[in-house]
ROLOGU-163893 format. One record per residue (C-alpha): chain; residue number from 1; x, y, z. Coordinates in Angstrom, 1 decimal, padded with zeros to 4 digits. Example, Ala and Ser with C-alpha at 12.3 -4.5 7.8 and 13.67 -1.06 7.14 Angstrom:
// residues 2
+-------+-----+--------+--------+--------+
: chain :   n :     c1 :     c2 :     c3 :
+-------+-----+--------+--------+--------+
:     A :   1 :  012.3 : -004.5 :  007.8 :
:     A :   2 :  013.7 : -001.1 :  007.1 :
+-------+-----+--------+--------+--------+
***
This chain:
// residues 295
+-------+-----+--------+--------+--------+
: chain :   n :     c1 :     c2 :     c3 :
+-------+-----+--------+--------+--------+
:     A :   1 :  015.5 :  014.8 :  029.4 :
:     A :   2 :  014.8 :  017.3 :  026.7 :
:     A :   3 :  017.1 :  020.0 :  025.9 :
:     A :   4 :  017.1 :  023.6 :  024.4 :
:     A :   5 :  017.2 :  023.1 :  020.3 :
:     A :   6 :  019.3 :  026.4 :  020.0 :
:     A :   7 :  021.5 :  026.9 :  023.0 :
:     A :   8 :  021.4 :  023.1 :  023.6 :
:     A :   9 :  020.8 :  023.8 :  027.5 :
:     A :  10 :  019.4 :  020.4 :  029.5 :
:     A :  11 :  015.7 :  021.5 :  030.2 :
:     A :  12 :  014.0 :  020.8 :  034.0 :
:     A :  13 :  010.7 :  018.9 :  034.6 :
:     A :  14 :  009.6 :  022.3 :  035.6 :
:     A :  15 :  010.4 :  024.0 :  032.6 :
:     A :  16 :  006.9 :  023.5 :  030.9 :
:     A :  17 :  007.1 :  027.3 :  029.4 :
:     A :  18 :  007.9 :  027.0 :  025.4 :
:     A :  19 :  010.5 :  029.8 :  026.1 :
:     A :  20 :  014.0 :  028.5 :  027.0 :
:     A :  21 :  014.9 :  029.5 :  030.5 :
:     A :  22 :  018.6 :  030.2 :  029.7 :
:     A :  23 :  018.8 :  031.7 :  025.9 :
:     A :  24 :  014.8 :  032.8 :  026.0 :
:     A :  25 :  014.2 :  031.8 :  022.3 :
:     A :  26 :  010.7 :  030.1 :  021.4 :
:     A :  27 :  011.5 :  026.6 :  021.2 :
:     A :  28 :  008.1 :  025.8 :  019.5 :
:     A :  29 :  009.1 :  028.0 :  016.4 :
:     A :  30 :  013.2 :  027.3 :  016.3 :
:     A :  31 :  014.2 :  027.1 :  012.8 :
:     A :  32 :  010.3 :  027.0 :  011.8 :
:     A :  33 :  011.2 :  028.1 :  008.1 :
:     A :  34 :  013.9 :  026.0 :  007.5 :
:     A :  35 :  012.1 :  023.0 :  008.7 :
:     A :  36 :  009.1 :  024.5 :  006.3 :
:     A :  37 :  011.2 :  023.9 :  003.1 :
:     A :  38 :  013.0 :  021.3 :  004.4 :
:     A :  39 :  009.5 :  019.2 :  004.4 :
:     A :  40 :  008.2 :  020.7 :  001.1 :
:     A :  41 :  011.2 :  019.8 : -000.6 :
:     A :  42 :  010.5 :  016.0 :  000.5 :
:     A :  43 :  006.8 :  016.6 : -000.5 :
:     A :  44 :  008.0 :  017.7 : -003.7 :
:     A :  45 :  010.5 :  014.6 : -004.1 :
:     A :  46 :  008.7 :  012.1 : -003.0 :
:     A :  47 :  005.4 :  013.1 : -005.2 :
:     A :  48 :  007.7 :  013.1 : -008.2 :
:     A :  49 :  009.1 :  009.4 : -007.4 :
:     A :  50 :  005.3 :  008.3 : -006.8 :
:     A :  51 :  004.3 :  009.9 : -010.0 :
:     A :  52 :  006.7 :  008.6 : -012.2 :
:     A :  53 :  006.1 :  005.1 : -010.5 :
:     A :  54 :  002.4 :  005.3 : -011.5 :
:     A :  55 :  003.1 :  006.7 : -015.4 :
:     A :  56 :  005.5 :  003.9 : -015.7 :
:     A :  57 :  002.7 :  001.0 : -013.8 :
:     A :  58 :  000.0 :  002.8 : -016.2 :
:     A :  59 :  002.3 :  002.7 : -019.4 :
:     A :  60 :  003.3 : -001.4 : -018.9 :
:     A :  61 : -000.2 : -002.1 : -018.9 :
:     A :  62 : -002.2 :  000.5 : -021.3 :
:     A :  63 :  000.5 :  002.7 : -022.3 :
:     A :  64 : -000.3 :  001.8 : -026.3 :
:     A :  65 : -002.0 : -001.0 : -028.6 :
:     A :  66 :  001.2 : -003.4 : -028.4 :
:     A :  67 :  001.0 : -003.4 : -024.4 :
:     A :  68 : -002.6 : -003.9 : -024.2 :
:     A :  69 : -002.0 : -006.7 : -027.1 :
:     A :  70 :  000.8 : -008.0 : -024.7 :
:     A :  71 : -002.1 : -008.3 : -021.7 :
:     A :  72 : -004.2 : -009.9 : -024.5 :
:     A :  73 : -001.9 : -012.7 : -025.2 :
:     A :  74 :  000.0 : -013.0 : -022.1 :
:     A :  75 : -002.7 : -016.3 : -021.1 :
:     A :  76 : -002.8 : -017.4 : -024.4 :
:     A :  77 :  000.0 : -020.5 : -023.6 :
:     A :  78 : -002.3 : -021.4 : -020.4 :
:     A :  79 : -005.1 : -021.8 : -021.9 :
:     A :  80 : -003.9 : -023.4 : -025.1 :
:     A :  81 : -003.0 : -025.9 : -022.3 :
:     A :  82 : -006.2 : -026.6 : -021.8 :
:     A :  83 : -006.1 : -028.3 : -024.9 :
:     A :  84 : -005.3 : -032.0 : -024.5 :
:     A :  85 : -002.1 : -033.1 : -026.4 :
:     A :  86 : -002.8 : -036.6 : -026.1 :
:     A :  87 : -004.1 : -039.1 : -023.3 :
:     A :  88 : -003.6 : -042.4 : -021.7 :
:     A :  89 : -004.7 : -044.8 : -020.1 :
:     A :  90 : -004.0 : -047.1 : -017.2 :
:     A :  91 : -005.9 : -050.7 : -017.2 :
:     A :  92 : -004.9 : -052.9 : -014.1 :
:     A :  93 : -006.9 : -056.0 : -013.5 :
:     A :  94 : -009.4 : -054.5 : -010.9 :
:     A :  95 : -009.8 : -050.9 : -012.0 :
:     A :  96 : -008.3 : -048.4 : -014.8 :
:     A :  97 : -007.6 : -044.5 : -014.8 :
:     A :  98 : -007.6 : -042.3 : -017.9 :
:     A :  99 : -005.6 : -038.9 : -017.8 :
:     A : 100 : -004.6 : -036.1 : -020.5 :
:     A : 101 : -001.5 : -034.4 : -021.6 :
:     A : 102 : -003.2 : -031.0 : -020.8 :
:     A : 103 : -002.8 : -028.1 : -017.6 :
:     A : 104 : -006.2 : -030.2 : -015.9 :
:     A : 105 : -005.0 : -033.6 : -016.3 :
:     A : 106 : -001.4 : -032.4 : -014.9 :
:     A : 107 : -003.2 : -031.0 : -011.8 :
:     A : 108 : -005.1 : -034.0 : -011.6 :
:     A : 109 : -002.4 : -036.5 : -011.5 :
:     A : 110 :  000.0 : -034.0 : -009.4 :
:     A : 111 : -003.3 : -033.4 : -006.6 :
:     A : 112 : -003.9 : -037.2 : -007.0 :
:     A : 113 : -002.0 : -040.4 : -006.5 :
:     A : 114 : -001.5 : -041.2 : -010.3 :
:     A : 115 :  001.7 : -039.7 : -010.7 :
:     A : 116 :  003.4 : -041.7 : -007.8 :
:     A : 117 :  002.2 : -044.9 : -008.9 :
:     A : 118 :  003.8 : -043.6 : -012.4 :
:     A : 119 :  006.8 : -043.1 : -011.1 :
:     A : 120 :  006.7 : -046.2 : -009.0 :
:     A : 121 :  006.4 : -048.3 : -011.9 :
:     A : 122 :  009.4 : -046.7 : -014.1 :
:     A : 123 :  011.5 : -049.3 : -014.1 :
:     A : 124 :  009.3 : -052.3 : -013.4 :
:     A : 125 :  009.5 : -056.0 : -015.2 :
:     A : 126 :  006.6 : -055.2 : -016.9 :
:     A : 127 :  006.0 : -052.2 : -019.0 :
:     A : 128 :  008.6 : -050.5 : -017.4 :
:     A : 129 :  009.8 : -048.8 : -020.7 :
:     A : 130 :  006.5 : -047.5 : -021.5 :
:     A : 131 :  005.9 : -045.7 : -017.8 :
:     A : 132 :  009.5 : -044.3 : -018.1 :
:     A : 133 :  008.2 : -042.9 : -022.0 :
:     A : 134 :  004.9 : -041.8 : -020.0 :
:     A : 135 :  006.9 : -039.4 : -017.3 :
:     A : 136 :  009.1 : -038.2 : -019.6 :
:     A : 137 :  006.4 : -037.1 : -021.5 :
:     A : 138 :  004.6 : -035.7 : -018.4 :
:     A : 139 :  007.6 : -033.9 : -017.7 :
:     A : 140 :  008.2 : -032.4 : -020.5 :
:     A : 141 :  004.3 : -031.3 : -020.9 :
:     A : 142 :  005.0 : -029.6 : -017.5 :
:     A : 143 :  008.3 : -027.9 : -018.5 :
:     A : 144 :  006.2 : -026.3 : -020.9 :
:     A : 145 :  003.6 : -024.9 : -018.6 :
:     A : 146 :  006.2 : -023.5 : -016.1 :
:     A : 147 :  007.3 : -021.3 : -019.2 :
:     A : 148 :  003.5 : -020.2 : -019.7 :
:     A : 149 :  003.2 : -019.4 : -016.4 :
:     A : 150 :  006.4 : -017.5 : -016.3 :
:     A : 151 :  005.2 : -015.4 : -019.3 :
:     A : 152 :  002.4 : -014.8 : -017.5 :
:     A : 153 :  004.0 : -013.4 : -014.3 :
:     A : 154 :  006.6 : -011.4 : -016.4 :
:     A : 155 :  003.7 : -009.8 : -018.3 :
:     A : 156 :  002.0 : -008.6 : -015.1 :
:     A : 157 :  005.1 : -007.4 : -014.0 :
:     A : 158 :  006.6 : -005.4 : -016.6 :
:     A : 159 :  006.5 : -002.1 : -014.7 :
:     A : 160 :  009.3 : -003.5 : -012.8 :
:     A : 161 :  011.5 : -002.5 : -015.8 :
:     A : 162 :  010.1 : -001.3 : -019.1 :
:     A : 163 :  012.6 : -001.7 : -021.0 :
:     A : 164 :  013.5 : -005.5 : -020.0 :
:     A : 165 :  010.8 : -007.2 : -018.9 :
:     A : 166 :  009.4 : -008.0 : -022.9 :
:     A : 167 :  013.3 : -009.3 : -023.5 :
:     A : 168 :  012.8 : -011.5 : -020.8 :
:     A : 169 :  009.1 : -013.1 : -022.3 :
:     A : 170 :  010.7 : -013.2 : -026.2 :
:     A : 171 :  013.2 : -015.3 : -024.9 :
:     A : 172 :  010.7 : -017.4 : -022.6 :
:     A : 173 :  008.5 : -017.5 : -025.9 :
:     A : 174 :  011.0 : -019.0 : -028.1 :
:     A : 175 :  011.3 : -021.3 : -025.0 :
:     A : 176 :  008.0 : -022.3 : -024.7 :
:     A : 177 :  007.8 : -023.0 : -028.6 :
:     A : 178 :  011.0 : -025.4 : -028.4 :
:     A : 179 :  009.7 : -027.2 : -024.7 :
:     A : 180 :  006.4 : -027.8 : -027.1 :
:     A : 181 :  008.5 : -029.1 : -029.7 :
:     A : 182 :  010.5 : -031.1 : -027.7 :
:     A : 183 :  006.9 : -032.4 : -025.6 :
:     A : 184 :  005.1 : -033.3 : -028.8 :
:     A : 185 :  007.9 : -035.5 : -029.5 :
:     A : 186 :  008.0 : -037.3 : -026.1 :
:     A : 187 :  004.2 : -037.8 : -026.5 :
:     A : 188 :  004.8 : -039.3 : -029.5 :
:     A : 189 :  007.3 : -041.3 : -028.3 :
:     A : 190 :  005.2 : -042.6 : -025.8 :
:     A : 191 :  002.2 : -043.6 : -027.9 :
:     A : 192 :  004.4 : -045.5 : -030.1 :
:     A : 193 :  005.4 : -047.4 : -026.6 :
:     A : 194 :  002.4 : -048.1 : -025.5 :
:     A : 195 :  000.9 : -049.7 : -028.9 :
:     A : 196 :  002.9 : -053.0 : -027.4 :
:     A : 197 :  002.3 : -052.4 : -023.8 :
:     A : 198 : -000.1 : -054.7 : -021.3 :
:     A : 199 : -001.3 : -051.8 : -018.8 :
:     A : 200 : -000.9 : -049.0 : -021.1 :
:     A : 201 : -002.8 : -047.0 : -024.2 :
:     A : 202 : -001.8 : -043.8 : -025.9 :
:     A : 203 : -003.3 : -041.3 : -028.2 :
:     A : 204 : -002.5 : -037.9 : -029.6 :
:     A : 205 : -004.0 : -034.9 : -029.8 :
:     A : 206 : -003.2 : -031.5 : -031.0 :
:     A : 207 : -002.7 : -029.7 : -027.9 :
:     A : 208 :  000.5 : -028.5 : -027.6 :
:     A : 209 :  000.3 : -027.5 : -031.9 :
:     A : 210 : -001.8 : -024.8 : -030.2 :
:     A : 211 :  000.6 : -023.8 : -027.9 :
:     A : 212 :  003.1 : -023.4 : -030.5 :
:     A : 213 :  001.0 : -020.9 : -032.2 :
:     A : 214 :  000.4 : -019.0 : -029.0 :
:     A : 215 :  003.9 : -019.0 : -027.8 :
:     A : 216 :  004.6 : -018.0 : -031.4 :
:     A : 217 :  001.6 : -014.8 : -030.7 :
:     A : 218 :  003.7 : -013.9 : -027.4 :
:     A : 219 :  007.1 : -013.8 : -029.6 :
:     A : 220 :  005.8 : -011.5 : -032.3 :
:     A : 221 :  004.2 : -009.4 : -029.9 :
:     A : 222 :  006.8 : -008.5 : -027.2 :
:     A : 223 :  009.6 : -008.8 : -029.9 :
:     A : 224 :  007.3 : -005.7 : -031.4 :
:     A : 225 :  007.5 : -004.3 : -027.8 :
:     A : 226 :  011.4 : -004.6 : -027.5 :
:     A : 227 :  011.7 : -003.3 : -031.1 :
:     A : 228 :  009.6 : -000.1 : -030.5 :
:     A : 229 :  010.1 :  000.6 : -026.7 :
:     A : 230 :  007.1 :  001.8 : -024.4 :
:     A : 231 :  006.3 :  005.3 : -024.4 :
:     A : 232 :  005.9 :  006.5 : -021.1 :
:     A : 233 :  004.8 :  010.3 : -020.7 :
:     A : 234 :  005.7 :  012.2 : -017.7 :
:     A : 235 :  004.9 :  015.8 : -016.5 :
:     A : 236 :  007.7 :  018.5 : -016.7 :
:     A : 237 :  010.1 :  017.9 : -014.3 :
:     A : 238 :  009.1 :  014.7 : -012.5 :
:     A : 239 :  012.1 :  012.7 : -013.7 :
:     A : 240 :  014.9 :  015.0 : -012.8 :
:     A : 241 :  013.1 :  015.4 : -009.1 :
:     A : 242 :  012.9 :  011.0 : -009.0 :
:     A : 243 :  016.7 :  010.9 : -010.1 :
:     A : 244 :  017.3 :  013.6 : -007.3 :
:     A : 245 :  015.3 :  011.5 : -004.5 :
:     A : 246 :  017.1 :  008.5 : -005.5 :
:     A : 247 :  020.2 :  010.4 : -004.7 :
:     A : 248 :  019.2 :  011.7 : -001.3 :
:     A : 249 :  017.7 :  008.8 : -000.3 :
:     A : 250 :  021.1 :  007.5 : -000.8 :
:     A : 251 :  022.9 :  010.2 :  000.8 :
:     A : 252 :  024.6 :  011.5 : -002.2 :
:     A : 253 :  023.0 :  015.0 : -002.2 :
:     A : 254 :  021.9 :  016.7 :  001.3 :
:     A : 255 :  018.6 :  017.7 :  001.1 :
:     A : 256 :  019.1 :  021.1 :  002.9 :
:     A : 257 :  021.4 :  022.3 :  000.2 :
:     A : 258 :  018.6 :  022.0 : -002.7 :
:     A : 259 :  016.5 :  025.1 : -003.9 :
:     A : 260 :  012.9 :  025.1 : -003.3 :
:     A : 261 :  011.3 :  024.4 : -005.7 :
:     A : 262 :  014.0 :  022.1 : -006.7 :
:     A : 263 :  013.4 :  021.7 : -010.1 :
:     A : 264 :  011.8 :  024.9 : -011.7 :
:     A : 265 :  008.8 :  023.9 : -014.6 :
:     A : 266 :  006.3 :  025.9 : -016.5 :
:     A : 267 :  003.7 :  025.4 : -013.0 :
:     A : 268 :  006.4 :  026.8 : -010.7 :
:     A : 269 :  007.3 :  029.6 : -012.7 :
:     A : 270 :  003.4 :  030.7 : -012.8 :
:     A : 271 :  003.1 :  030.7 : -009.6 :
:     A : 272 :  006.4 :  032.1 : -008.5 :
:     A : 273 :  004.7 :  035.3 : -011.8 :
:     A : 274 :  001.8 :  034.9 : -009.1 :
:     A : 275 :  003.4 :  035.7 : -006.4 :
:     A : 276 :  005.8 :  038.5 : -007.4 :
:     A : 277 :  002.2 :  039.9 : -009.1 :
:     A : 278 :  000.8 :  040.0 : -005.3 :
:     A : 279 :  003.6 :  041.3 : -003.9 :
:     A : 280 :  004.1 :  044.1 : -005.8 :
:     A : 281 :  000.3 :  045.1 : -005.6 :
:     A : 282 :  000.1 :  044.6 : -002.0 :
:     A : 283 :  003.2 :  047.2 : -002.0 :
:     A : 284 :  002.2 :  049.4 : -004.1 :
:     A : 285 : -001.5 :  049.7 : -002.1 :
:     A : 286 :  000.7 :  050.2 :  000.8 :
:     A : 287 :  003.5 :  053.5 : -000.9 :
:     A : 288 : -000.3 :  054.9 : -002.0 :
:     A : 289 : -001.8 :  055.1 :  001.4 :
:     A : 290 :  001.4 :  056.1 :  003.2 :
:     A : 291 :  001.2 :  059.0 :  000.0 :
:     A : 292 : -002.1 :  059.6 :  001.0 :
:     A : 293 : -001.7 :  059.9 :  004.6 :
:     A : 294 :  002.0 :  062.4 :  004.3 :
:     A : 295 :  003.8 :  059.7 :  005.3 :
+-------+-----+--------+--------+--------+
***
């Protein structure tokens, strides 16, 4: 059952009138101004914590030249992977399989059966050397594009944190550039294996030289980033209003005991100039005909 919002009095199924039966206040209108500023402060708060939200998205992506150089070069590594670094070859008695050392050979061999028969034959009799030089080198070829792809991620989302998120892709570049070193030498590795083997054939390509250059690209460019910050430009006023929802949000601050407007800015003050200018015309309209009629 419902009850009175002033006098707190339990109301009656028949009680339909909006006037309390016991205390006779307008239940529809109890603390109707309070409740007013209480929800244009909120307006007020939550439109700041939007709006600094969206200057912050905006500024990751196309806030100046080095962010949109960032978006520019963040699928730089993926595509260098394109590239082959080298590729093998499988010959069994009935049938052979070539592959490459590049991001569509990986998917090939990972969507396919070649890498489990690979992996079954690390360790065998015969050739069993050369398989176990071929995974490694696999593996290392896909260490490298899980740091591409994780440059690629933290690129798109550097809103998330401004300041950080092109720390986090200089040190995933300089990653990426030592997992390519470290690949090109396991490909090598391999080819020089497979020059003796009886199933297996190597060559080298130039692949991964790319990604090293493109890694390097990334580096220089989010390294700029860190060194110069982003600059993010928000209206008067939205900050302190965010750091204040924050806080309420969290219970810290009770949002009753804030002014309205919370924060005063160059708009508020116009219209608050505005207002007092209405006021005092609609008053002094009001002492002239009062004047005017002896009043």
């Amino acid at each position: 059952m419902a009850h009175c919002p002033k006098c707190g009095k339990k109301l009656k199924l028949t009680d339909i009138s909006q006037f309390c039966p016991t205390c006779g206040v307008n239940m529809r209108f109890v603390d109707f101004e309070k409740n007013f500023y209480k929800e244009a402060k909120e307006a007020e708060l939550s439109q700041a914590n939007m709006h600094v939200k969206v200057k912050k998205l905006k500024a990751s992506f196309v806030g100046s030249k080095l962010t949109i150089a960032r978006l520019a070069v963040m699928l730089l590594p993926i595509l260098a992977m394109l590239i082959p670094a080298g590729n093998f070859t499988i010959s069994l008695p009935f049938s052979s399989e070539s592959s490459t050392f590049s991001a569509l050979g990986l998917y090939g061999l990972f969507s396919g059966n070649g890498l489990n028969y690979i992996m079954s034959m690390v360790g065998a009799p015969v050739d069993g050397a050369v398989f176990t030089a071929l995974r490694n080198a696999l593996f290392g070829f896909a260490v490298v594009a899980v740091f591409g792809l994780l440059i690629f991620f933290i690129s798109v989302l550097g809103f998330i944190s401004i300041k950080n998120m092109q720390k986090i892709n200089v040190v995933l570049s300089v990653c990426g550039i030592a997992a390519s070193a470290v690949a090109i030498f396991l490909i090598g590795s391999f080819v020089s294996a497979a020059k003796n083997s009886v199933f297996l054939e190597g060559k080298n390509g130039f692949g991964l030289i790319v990604c090293i250059l493109m890694f390097a690209a990334v580096f220089v460019v989010n390294l700029l980033l860190v060194k110069k910050g982003i600059p993010v430009e928000y209206d008067e006023g939205m900050v302190e209003r965010a750091e204040i929802y924050k806080k309420v949000k969290a219970g810290e601050i009770d949002i009753d005991s804030l002014p309205q407007p919370i924060v005063e800015t160059e708009e508020t003050r116009k219209i608050d100039e505005e207002i007092a200018k209405e006021e005092a015309a609609f008053k002094k309209k009001h002492e002239k005909e009062d004047a005017e009629n002896g009043n």
